[in-house]
Z-matrix of the N, CA and C atoms (Angstrom, degrees):
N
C 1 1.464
C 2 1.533 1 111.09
N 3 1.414 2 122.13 1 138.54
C 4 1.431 3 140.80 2 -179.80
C 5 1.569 4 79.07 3 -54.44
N 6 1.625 5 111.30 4 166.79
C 7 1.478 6 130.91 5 173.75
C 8 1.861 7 109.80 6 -134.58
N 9 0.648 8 114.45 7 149.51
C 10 1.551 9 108.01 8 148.43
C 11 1.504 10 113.15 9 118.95
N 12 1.320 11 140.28 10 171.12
C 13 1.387 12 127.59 11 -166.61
C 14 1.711 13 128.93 12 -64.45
N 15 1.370 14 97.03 13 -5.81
C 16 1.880 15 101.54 14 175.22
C 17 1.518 16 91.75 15 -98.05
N 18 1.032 17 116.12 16 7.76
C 19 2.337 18 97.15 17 -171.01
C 20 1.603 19 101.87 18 -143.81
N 21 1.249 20 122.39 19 0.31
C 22 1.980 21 125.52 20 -159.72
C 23 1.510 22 83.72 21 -102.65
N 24 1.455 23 144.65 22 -23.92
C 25 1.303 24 149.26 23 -163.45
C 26 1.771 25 102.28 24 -98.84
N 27 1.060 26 112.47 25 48.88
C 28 1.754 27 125.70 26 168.86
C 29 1.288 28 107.26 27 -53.07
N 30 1.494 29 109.08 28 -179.43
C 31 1.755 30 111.35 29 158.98
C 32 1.344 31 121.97 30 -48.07
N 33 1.589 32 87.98 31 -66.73
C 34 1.846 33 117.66 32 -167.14
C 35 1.243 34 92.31 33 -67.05
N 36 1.158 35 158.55 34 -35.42
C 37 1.650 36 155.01 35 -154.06
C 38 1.822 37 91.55 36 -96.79
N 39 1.432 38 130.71 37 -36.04
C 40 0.904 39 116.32 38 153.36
C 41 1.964 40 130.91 39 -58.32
N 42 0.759 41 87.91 40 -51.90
C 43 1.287 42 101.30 41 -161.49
C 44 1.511 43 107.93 42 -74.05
N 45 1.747 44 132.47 43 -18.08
C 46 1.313 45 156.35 44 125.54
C 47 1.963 46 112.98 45 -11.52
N 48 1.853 47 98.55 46 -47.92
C 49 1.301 48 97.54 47 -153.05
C 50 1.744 49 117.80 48 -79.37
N 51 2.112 50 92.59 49 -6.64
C 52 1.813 51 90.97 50 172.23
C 53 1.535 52 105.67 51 -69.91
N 54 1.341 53 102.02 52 -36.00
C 55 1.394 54 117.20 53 -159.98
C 56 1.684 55 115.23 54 -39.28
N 57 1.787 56 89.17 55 -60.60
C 58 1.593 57 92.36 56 160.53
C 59 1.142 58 148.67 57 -91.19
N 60 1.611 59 108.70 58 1.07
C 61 1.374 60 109.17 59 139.82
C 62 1.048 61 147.24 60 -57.14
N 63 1.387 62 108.76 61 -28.48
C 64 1.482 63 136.07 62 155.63
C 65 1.733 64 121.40 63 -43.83
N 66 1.683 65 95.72 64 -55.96
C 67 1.195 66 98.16 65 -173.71
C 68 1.570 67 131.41 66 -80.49
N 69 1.761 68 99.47 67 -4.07
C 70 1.175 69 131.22 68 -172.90
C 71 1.636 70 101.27 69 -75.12
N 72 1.660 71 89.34 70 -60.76
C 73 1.943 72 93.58 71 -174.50
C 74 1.677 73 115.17 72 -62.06
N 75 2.062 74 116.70 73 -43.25
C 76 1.212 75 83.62 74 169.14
C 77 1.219 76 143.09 75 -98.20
N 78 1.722 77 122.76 76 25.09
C 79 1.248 78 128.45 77 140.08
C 80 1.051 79 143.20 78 -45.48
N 81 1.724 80 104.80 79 -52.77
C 82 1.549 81 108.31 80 147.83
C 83 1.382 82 143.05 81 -52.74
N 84 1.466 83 105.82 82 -53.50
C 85 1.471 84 86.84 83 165.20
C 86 1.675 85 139.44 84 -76.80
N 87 1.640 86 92.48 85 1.49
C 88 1.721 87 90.53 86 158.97
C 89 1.554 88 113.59 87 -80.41
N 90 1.341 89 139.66 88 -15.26
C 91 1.271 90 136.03 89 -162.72
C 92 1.859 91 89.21 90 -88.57
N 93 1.380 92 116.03 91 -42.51
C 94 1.546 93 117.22 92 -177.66
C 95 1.111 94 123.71 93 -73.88
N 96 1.459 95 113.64 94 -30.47
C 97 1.474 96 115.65 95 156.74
C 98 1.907 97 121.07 96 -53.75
N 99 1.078 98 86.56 97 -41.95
C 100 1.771 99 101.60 98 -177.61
C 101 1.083 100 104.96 99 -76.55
N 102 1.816 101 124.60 100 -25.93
C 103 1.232 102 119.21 101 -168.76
C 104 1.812 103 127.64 102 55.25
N 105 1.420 104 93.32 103 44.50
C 106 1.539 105 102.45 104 -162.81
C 107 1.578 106 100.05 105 -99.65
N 108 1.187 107 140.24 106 144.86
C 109 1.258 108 159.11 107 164.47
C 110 1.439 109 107.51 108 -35.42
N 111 1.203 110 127.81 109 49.24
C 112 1.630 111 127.51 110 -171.79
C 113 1.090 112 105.44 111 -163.21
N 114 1.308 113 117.81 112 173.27
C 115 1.684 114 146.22 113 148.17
C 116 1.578 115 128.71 114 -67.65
N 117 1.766 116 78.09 115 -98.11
C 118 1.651 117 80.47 116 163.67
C 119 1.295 118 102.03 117 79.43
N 120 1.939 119 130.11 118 -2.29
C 121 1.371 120 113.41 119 165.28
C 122 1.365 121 111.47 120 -122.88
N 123 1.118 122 103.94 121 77.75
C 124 1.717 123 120.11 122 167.49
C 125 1.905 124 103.41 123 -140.44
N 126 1.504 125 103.01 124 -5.38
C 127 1.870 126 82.62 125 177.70
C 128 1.280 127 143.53 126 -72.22
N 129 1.623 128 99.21 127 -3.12
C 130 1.040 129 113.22 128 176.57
C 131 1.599 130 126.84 129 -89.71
N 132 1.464 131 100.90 130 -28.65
C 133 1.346 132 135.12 131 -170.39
C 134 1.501 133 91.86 132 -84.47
N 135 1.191 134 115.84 133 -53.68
C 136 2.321 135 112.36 134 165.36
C 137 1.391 136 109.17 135 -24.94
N 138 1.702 137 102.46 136 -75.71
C 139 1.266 138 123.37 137 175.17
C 140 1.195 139 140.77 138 -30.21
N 141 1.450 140 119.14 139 -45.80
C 142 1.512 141 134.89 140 164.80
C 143 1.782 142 95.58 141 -71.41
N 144 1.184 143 111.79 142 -66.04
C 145 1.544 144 112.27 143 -158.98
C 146 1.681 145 89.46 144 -45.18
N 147 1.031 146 119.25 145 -62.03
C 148 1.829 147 118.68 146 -177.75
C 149 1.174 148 108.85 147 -24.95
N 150 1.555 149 122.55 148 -49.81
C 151 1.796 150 96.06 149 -146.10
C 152 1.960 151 85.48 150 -135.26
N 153 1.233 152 117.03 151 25.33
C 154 1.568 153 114.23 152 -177.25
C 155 1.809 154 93.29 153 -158.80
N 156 0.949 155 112.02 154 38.94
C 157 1.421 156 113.81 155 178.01
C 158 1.899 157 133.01 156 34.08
N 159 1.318 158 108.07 157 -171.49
C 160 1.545 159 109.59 158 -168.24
C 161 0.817 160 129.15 159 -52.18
N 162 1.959 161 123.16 160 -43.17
C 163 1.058 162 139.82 161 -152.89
C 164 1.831 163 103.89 162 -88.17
N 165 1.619 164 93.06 163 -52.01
C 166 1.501 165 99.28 164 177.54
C 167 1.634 166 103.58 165 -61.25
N 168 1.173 167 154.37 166 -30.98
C 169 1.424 168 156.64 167 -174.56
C 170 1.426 169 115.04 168 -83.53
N 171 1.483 170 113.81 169 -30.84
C 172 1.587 171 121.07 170 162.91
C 173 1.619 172 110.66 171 -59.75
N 174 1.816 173 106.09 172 -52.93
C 175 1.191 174 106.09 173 170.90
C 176 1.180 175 141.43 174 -59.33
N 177 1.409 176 118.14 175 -30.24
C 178 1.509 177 128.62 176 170.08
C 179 1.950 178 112.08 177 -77.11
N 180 1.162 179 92.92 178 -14.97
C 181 2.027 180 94.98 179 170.64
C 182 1.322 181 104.88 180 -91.82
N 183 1.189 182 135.56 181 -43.86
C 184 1.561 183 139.92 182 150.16
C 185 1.672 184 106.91 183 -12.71
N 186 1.717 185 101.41 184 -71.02
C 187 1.324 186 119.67 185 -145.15
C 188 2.259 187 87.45 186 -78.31
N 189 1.047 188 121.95 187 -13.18
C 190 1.316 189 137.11 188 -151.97
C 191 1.624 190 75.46 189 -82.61
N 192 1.678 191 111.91 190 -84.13
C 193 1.221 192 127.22 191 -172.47
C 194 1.275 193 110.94 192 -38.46
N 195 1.475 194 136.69 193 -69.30
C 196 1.077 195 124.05 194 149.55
C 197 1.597 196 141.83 195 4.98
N 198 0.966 197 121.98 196 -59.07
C 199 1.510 198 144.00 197 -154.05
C 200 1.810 199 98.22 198 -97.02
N 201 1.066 200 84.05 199 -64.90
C 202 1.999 201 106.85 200 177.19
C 203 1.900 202 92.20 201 -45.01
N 204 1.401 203 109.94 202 -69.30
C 205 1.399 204 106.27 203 -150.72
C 206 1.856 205 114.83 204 -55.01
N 207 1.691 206 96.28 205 -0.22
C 208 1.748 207 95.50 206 -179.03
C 209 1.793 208 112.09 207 -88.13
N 210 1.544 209 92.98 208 2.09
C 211 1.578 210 93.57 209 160.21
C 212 1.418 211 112.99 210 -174.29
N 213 1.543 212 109.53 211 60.91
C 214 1.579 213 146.53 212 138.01
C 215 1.837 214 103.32 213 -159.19
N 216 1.197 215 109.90 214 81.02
C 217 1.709 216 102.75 215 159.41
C 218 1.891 217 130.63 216 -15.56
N 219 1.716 218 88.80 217 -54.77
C 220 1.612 219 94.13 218 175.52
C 221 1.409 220 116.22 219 -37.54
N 222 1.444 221 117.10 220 -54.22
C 223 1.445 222 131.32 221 -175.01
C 224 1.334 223 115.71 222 -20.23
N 225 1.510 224 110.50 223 -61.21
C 226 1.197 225 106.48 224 173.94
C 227 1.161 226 147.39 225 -46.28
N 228 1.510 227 116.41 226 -39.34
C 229 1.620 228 133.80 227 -165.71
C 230 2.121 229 98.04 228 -82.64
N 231 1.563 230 99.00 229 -17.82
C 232 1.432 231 93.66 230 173.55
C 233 1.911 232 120.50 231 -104.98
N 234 1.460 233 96.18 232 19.04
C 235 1.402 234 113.33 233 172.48
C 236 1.865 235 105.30 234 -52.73
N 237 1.213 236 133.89 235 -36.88
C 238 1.330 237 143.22 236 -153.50
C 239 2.198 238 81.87 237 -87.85
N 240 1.463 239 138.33 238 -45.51
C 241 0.880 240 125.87 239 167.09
C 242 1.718 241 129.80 240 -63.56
N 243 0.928 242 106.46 241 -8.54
C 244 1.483 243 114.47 242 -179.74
C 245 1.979 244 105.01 243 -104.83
N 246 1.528 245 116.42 244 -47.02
C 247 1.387 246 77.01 245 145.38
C 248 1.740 247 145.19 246 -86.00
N 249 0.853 248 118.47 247 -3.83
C 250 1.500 249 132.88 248 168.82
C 251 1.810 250 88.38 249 -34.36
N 252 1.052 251 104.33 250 -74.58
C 253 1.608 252 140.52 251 -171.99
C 254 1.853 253 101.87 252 -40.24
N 255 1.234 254 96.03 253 -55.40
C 256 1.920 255 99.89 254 174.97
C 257 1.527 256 119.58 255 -70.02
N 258 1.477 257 81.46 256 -30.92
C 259 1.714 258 90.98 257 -175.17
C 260 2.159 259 107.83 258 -75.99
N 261 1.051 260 103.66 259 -56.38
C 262 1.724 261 102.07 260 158.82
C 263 1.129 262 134.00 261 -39.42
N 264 1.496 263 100.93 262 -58.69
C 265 1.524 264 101.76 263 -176.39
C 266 1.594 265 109.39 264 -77.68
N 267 1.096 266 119.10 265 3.95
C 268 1.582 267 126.53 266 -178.59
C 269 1.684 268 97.20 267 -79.52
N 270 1.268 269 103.02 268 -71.03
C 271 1.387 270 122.62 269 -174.70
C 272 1.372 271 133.03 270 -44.18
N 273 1.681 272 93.84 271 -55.60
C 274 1.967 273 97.73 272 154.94
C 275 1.440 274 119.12 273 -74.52
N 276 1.143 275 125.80 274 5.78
C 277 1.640 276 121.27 275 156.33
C 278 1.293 277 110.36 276 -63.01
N 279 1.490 278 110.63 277 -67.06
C 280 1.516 279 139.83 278 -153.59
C 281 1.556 280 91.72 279 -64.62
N 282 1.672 281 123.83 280 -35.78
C 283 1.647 282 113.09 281 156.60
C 284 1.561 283 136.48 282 -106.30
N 285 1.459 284 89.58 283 40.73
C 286 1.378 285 118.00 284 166.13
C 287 1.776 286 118.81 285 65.67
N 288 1.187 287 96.27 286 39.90
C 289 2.100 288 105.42 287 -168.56
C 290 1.004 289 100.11 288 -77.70
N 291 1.509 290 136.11 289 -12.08
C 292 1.374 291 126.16 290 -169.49
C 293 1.809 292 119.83 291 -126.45
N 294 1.881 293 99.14 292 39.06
C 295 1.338 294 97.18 293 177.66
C 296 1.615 295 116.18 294 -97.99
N 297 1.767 296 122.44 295 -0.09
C 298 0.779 297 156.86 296 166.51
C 299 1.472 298 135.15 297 -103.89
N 300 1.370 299 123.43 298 108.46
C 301 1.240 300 125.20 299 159.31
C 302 1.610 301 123.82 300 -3.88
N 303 1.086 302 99.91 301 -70.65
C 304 1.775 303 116.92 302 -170.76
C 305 1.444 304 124.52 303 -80.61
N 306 1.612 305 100.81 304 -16.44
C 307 1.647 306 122.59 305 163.04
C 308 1.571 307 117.41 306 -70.68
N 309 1.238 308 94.59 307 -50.76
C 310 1.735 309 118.26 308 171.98
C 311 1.559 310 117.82 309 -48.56
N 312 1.495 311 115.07 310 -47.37
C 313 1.241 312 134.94 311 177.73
C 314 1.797 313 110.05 312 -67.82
N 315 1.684 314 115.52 313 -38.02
C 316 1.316 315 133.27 314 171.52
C 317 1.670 316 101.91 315 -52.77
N 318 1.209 317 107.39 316 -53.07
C 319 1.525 318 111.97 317 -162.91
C 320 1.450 319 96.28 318 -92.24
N 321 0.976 320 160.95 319 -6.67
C 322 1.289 321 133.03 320 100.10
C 323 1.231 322 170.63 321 -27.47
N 324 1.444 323 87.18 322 -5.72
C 325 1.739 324 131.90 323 162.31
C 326 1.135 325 89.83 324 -94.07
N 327 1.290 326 139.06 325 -68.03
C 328 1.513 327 126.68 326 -167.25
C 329 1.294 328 104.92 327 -51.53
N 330 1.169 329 129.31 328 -65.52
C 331 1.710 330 123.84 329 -158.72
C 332 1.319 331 107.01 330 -74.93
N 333 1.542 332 125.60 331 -1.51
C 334 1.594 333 114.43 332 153.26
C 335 1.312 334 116.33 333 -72.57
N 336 0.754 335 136.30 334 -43.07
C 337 1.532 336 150.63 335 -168.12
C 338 1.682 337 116.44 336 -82.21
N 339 1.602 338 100.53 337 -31.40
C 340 1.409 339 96.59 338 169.41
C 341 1.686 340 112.41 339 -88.64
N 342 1.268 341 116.59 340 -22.36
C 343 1.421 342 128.36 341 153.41
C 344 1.476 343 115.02 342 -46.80
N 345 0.863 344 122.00 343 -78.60
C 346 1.768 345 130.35 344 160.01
C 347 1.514 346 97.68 345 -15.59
N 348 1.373 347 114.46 346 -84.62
C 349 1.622 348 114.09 347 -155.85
C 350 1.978 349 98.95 348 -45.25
N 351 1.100 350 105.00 349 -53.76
C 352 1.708 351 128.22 350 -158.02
C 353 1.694 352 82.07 351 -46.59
N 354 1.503 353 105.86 352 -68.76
C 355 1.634 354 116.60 353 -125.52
C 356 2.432 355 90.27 354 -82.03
N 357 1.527 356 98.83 355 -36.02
C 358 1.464 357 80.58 356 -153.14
C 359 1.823 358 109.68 357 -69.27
N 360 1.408 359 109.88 358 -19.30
C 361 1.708 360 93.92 359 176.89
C 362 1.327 361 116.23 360 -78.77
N 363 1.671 362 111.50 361 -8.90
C 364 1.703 363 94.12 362 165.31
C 365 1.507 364 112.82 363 -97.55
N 366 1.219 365 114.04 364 1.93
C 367 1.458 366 119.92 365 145.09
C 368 1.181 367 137.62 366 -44.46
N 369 1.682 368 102.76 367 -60.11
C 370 1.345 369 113.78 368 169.34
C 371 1.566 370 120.23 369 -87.00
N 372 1.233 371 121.08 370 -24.74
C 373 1.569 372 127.12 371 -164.68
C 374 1.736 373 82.85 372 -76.97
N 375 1.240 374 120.60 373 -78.29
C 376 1.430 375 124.51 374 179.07
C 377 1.498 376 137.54 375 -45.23
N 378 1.442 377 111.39 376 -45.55
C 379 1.219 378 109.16 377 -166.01
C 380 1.526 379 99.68 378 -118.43
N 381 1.385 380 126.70 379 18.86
C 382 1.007 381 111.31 380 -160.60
C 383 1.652 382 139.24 381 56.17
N 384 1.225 383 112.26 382 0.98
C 385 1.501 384 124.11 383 -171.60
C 386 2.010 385 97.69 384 96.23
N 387 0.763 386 121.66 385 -11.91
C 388 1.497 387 128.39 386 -174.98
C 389 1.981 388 107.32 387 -90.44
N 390 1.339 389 96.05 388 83.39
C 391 1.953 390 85.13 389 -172.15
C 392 1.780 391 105.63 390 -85.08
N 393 1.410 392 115.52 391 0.41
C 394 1.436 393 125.12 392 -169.88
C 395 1.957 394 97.78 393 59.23
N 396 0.889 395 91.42 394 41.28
C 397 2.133 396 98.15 395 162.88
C 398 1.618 397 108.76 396 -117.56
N 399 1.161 398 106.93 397 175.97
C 400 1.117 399 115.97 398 177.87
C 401 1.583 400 131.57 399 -78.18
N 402 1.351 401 88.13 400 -9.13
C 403 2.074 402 106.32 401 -175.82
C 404 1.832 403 79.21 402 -87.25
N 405 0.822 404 136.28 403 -34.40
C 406 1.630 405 103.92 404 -167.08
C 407 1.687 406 112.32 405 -75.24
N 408 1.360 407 119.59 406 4.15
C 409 1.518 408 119.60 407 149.99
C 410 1.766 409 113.72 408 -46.93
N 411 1.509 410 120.21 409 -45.52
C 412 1.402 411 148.60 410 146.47
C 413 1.207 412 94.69 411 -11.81
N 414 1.258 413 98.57 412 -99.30
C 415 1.512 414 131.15 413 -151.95
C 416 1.769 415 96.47 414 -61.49
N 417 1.110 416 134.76 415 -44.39
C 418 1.469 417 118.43 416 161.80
C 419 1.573 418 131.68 417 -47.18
N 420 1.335 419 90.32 418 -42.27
C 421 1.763 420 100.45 419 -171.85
C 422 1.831 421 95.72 420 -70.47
N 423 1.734 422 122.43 421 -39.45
C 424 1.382 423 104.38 422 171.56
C 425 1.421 424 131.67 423 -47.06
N 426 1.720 425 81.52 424 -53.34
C 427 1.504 426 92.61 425 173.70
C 428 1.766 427 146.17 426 -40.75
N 429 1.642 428 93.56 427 -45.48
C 430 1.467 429 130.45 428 175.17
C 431 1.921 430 90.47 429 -50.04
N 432 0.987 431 102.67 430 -48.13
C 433 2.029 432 106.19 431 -164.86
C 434 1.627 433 110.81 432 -84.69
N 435 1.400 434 122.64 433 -51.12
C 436 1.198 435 133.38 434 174.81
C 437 1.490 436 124.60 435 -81.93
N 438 1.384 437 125.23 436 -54.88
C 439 1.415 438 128.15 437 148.71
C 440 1.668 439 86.58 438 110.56
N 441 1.166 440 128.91 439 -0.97
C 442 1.111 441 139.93 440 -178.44
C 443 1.714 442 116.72 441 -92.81
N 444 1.546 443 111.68 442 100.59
C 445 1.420 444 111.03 443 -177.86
C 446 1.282 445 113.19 444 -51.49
N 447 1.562 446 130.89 445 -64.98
C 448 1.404 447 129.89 446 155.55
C 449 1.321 448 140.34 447 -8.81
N 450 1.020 449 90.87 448 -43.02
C 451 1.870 450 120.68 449 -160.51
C 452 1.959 451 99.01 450 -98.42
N 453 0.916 452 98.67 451 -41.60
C 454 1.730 453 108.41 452 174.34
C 455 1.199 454 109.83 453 -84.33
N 456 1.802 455 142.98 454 -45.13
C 457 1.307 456 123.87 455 155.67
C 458 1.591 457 131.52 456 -67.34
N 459 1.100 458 105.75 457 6.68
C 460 1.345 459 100.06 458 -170.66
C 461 1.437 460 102.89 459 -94.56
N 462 1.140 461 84.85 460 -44.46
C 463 1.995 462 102.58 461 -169.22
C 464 1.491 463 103.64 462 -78.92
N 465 1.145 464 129.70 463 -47.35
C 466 1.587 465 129.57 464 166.91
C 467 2.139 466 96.19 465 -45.75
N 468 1.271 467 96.11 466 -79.89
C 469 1.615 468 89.04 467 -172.51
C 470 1.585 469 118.48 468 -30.35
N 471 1.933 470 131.84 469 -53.39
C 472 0.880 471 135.32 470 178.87
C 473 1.886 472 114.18 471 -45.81
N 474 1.568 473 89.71 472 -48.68
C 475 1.973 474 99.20 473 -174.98
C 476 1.705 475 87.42 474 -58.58
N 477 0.933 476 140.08 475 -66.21
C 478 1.305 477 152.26 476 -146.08
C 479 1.579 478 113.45 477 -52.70
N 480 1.951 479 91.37 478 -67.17
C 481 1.352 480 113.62 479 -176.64
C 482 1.540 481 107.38 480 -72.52
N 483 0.905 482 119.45 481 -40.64
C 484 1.778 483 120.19 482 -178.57
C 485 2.042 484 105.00 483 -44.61
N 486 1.037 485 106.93 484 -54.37
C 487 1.250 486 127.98 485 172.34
C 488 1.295 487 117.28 486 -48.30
N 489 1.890 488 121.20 487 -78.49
C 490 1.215 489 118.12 488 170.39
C 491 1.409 490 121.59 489 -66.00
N 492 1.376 491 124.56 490 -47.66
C 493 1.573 492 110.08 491 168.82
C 494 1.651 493 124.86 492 -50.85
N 495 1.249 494 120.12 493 -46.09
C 496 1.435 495 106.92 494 -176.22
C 497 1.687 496 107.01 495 -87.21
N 498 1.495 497 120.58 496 -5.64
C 499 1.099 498 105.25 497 162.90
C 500 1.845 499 116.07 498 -78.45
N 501 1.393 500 104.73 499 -19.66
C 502 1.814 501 103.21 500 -165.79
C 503 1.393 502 95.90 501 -76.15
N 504 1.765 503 119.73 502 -49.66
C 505 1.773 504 132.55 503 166.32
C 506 1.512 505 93.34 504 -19.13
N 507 1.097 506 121.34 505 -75.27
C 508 1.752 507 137.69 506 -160.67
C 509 1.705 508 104.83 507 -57.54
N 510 0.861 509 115.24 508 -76.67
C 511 1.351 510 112.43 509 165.70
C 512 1.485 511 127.52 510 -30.09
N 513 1.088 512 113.07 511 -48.10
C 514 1.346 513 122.97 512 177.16
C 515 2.027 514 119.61 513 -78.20
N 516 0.935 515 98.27 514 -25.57
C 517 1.646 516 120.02 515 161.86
C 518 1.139 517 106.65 516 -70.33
N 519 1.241 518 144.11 517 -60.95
C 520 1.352 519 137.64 518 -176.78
C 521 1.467 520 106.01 519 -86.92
N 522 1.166 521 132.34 520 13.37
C 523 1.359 522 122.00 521 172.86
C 524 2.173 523 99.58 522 -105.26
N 525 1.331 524 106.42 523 -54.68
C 526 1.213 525 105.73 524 160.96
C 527 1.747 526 129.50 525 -57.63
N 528 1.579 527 130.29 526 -5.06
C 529 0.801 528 130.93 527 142.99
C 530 1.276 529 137.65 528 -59.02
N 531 1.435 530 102.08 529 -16.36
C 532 1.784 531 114.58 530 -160.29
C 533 1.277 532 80.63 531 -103.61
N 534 1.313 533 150.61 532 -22.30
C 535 1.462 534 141.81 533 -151.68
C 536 2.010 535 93.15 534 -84.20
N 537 1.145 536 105.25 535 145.65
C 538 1.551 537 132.72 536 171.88
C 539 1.222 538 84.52 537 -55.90
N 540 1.792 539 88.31 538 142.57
C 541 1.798 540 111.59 539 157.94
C 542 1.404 541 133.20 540 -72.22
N 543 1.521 542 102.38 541 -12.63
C 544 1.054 543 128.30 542 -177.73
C 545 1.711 544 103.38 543 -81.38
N 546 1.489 545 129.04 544 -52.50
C 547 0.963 546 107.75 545 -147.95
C 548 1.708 547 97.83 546 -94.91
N 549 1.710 548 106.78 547 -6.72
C 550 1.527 549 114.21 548 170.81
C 551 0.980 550 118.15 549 -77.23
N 552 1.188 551 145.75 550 -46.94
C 553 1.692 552 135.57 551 118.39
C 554 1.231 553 129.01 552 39.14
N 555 1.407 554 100.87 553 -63.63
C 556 1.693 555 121.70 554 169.33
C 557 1.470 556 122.60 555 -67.10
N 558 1.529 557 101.48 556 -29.45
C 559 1.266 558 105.21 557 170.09
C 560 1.072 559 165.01 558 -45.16
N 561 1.431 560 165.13 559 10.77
C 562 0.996 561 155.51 560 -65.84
C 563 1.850 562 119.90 561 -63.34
N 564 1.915 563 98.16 562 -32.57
C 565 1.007 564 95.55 563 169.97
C 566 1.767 565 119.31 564 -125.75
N 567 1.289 566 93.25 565 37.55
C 568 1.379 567 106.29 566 173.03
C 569 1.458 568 133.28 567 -76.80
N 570 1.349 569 117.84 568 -26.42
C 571 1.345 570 150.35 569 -160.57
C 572 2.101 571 90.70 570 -67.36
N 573 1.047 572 116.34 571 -37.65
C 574 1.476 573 114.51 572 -162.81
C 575 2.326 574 104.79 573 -85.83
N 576 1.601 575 91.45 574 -20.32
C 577 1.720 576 108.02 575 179.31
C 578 1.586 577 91.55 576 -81.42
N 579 1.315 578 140.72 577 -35.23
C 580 1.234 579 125.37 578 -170.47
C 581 1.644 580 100.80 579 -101.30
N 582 1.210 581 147.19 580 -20.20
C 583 1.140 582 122.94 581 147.10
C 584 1.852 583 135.26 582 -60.88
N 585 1.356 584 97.06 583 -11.33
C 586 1.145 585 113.59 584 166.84
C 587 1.762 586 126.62 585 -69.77
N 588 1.668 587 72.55 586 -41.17
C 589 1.743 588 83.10 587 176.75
C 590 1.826 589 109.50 588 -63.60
N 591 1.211 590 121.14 589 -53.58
C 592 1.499 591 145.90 590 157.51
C 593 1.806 592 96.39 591 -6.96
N 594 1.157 593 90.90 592 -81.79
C 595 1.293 594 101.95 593 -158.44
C 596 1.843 595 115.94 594 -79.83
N 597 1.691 596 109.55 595 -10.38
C 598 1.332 597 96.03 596 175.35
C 599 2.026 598 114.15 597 -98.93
């Protein structure tokens, strides 16, 4: 299959992208209901980027932020981290980072860290370090010790993001594993999850 932003925008790669918007919002609002130290809305946005590439996975974190921000405002201003997020996990598919366990876990190190860079100066430029989420319980207790705004979002985000990103990576790997060969097939970037299957 052709790749790339004129050919990754199929039917099914369309029609994929409510799906994980969907699965994005009610992840999140179970983590906010619980008020748990996480995210938790990028698994859907993993998911697409996995098996329908970058562009379509940038777009569905776009469309995530979007949707979210009509009842959390913040959402929006961190739209530029959610595609970061589509756009990666698109890319290390398309060069095969996720036919392995321990590769998978790597690139989940990456998208913490590229999260980090993205997310903490509109953290701080915007919200003051204050995103009204539940990680700024985090980001206080740094603060309280260091006194350093910088120094308290950065390091709160890393404890945070290390956690929810390579846990959402993980999740989303074993959920696209379970998916038919048949319907990955269709995929554009599915073809590398069913040789995987092959060989594990």
């Amino acid at each position: 299959m052709k790749k790339g932003l004129l050919h990754d925008f199929t039917l099914l790669a369309i029609l994929l992208i409510p799906v994980g918007v969907a699965l994005n919002f009610v992840t999140s609002q179970i983590v906010q209901i619980l008020r748990l130290p996480l995210h938790l809305d990028a698994i859907g946005t993993v998911i697409v980027s996995m098996i329908a590439g970058p562009w379509v996975g940038a777009l569905t974190g776009l469309a995530t932020n979007l949707i979210t921000s009509l009842t959390n405002p913040t959402s929006l201003f961190f739209a530029p981290v959610s595609i970061t997020i589509g756009l990666l996990i698109g890319y290390m598919s398309k060069f095969g980072m996720f036919k392995k366990l321990w590769t998978t876990i790597v690139a989940g190190v990456v998208i913490t860290f590229s999260s980090v860079i993205v997310a903490a100066p509109i953290a701080v430029y915007v919200f003051g370090g204050a995103t009204g989420k539940s990680v700024d319980t985090v980001t206080a207790a740094f603060l309280a010790t260091t006194q350093n705004i910088w120094t308290s979002v950065i390091s709160s985000s890393i404890l945070v993001e290390s956690l929810d990103k390579i846990l959402s990576v993980l999740i989303a790997y074993f959920i696209v594993k379970k998916m038919s060969d048949r319907y990955l097939s269709k995929m554009n970037y599915g073809e590398s999850f069913i040789q995987n299957k092959k060989t594990s």
